[in-house]
N, C-alpha and C positions, 0 to 999 in steps of 0.2 A: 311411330312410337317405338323406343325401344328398349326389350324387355332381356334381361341379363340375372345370374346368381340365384339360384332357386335353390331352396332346401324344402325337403318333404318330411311331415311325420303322419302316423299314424291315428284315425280318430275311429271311435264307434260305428261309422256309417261307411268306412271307407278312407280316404285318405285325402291331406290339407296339404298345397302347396304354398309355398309364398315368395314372392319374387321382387324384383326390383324393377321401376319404371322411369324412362326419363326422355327426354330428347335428345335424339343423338347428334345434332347439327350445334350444340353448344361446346365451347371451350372452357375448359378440357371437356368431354363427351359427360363426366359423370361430374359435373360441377352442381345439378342439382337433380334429388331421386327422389324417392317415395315409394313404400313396401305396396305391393296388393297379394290379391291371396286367389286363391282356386280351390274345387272340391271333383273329386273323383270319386268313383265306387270302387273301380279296380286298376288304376293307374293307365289307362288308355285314354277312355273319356274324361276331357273335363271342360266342366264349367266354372269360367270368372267368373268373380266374386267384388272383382273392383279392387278401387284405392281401400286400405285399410287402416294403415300408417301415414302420414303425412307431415312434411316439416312443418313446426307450430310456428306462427310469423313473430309473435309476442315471447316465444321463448329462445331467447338465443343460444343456448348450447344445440339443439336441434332445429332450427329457424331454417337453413340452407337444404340439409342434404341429410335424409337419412338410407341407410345400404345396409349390407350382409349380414347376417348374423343365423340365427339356429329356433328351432322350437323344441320345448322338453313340453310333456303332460305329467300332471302330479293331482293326485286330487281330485279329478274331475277337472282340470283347469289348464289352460294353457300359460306356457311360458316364456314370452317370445323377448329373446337377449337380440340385440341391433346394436350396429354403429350409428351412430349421428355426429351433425357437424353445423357450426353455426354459416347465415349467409356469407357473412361480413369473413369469417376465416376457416374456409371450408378447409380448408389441408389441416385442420387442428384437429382433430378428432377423440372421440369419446364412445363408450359403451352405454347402454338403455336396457332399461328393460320393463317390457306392457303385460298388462296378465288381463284374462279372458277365459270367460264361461265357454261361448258360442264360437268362437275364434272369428268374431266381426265386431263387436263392442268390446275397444280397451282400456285399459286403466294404465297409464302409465306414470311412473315415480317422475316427482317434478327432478329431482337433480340426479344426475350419470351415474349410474350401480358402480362404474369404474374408469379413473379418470388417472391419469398423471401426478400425480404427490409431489413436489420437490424436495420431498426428503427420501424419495427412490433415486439409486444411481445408474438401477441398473437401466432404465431405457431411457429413450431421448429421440430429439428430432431428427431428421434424415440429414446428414451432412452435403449434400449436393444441391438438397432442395429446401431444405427447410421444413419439410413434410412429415408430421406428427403422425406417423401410421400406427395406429389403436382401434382396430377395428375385427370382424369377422368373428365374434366371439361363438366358441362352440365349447359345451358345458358335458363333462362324462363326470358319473357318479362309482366311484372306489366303492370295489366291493365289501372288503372289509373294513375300512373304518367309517364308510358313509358321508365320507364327505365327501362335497361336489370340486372339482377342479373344471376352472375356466381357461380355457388356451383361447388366444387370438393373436392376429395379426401385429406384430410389434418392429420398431427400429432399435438395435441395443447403443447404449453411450458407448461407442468405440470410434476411433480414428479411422480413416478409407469410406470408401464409396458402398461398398455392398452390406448393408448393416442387418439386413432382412436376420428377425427371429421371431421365437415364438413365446410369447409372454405368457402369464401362467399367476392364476391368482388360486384363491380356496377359502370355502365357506362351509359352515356347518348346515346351513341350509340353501335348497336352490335360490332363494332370492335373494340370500345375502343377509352379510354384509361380506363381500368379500376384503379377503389380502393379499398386496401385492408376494409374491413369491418372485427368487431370482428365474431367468428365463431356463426353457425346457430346450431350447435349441439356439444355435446362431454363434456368431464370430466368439471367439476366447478374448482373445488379445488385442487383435485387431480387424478390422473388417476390407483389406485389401487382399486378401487369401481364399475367402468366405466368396462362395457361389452367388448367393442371392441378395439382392437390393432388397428384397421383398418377400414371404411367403403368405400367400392369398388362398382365402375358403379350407383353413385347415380341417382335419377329420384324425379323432382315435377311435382304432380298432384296435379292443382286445382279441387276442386270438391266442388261440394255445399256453395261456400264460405268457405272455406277452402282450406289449402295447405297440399298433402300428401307428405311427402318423404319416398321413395322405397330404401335399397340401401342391398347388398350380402357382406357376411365377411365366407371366410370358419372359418370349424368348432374348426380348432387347435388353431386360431388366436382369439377365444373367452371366455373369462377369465371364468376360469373353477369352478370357486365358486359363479358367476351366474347361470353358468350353472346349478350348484348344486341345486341353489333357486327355477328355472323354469321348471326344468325337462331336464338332459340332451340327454334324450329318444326320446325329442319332435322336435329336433333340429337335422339337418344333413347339409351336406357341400351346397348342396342348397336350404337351407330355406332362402326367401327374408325377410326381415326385414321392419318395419309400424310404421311409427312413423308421427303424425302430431300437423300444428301450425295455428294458425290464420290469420298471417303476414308472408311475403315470408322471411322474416328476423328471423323468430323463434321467440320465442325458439323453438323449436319439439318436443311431450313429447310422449312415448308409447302410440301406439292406441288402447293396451290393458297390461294385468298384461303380456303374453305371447306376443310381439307386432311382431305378425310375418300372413305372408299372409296365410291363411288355404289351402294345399294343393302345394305350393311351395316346400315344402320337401322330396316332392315323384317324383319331374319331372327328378332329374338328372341334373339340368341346374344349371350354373353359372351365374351372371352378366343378371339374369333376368331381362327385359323390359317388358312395356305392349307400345303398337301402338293401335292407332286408326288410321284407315285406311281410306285416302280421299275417295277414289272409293269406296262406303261402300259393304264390302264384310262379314260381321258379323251386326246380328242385332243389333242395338243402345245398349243394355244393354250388349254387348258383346267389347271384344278387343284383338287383337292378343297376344299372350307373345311369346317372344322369348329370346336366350340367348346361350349359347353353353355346349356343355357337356363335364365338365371338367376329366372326366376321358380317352377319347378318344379323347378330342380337335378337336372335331367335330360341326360346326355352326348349330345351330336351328332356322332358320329362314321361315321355311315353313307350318308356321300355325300350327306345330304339338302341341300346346298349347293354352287355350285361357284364358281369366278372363271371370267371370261371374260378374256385379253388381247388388249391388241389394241397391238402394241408394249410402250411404257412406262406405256400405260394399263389400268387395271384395273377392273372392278366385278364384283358379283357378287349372284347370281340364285339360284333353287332351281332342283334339277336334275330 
């Protein structure tokens, strides 16, 4: 079995992870998944929890494949935003979202919290493959006017191969309804210039007044005459990616000529996170990373990584 893309939040007793399961011996590897979840006290031990999530067979927008997404708490209640994707056209994909007491009994809205509009221009399907990437949704809440913004995974309508952006919706409440907003990052013009095919398991950090976003693209899917510019020595299948903006809305511009986290590139890990942890188990200038290792589709969720800050600046080391 293999188990890939973990995000952790925070509950009462400790801490809830949730991941992704599937077989790895199918074509493509992640042609069909299913969320399950874990529980820990102090982010070392834990215990499975099982499948939690599951594609519905009778509902076809999630019938195939459901993957990444995020959990917020509000209320007493969980919030859990997912990608899903039907059997029949798994490369089409859509956003969900399941709400829960206990974070094991969920409730999930019958039709996609956010889905594709054709009277949006600005995103579209993958030009090389046809590939509707709309996925990975991760939800931060603006301080001062309170509403939520949704970033995920997106392809933008542009010309060229590397279309990879980050789409960007908002809602006056966590469940929505949200609206589409133009995207927060990716090509202008055209997408032959543009780094990424792809950004995968995005993450904002506020910090200092400012907003960092975090996000992983392996390394095949990285336009190889950037590569050429930057050093493509400097860059491996897990080097996370730094790009930041002023406004939660962007734009996001590299948070250097190399915009990548120091030391991300040595851990092995996929779909790197950083956590900060409520029960503080790391010194303030300190935060958990975790993520999973995509060679072995093994979770990393056990502190075996941390960030260090040092202000605005961040890298990260084994702990």
């Amino acid at each position: 079995m293999a188990h890939w893309d973990p995000w952790i939040v925070s509950v009462e007793d400790g801490y809830r992870a949730f991941y992704l399961s599937g077989q790895p011996n199918q074509v493509p590897w992640w042609k069909t998944s299913w969320i399950g979840a874990a529980a820990s006290p102090d982010l070392k031990q834990w215990t499975d929890l099982g499948p939690v999530l599951e594609p519905l067979k009778d509902e076809g927008w999630e019938s195939g494949r459901l993957f990444a997404g995020s959990c917020d708490r509000k209320d007493g209640r969980y919030y859990l935003f997912y990608s899903a994707a039907s059997a029949e056209h798994y490369t089409q994909e859509k956003i969900g979202l399941a709400t829960s007491v206990d974070g094991l009994t969920w409730q999930r809205r019958p039709t996609p919290l956010l889905s594709l509009a054709s009277d949006i221009s600005w995103y579209g399907p993958c030009n090389r493959t046809g590939h509707l990437h709309w996925r990975d949704p991760a939800v931060i809440q603006d301080e001062v006017s309170q509403k939520y913004y949704l970033y995920f995974c997106a392809s933008l309508a542009l010309p060229g191969a590397y279309q990879g952006g980050l789409g960007l919706a908002v809602a006056d409440d966590l469940a929505g309804p949200y609206q589409l907003l133009p995207p927060a990052i990716g090509p202008i013009e055209n997408a032959n210039d543009w780094p990424f095919y792809h950004l995968e398991r995005p993450q904002i950090l506020s910090i200092a007044g400012r907003y960092h976003l975090f996000f992983s693209c392996f390394k095949e899917f990285v336009n190889p005459q950037w590569l050429a510019r930057v050093g493509a020595d400097r860059v491996t299948d897990s080097t996370l990616y730094w790009y930041i903006a002023d406004r939660l809305t962007g734009p996001f511009e590299p948070a250097a000529e190399l915009p990548t986290v120091p030391g991300s590139e040595k851990t092995g890990l996929y779909g790197t996170q950083f956590f900060a942890p409520q029960k503080r188990v790391l010194p303030p200038c300190q935060q958990m990373v975790y993520g999973w290792y995509h060679r072995t589709y093994r979770l990393a969720i056990s502190q075996e990584y941390r960030a260090l800050w040092q202000g605005d600046q961040v890298s990260i080391e084994e702990s």
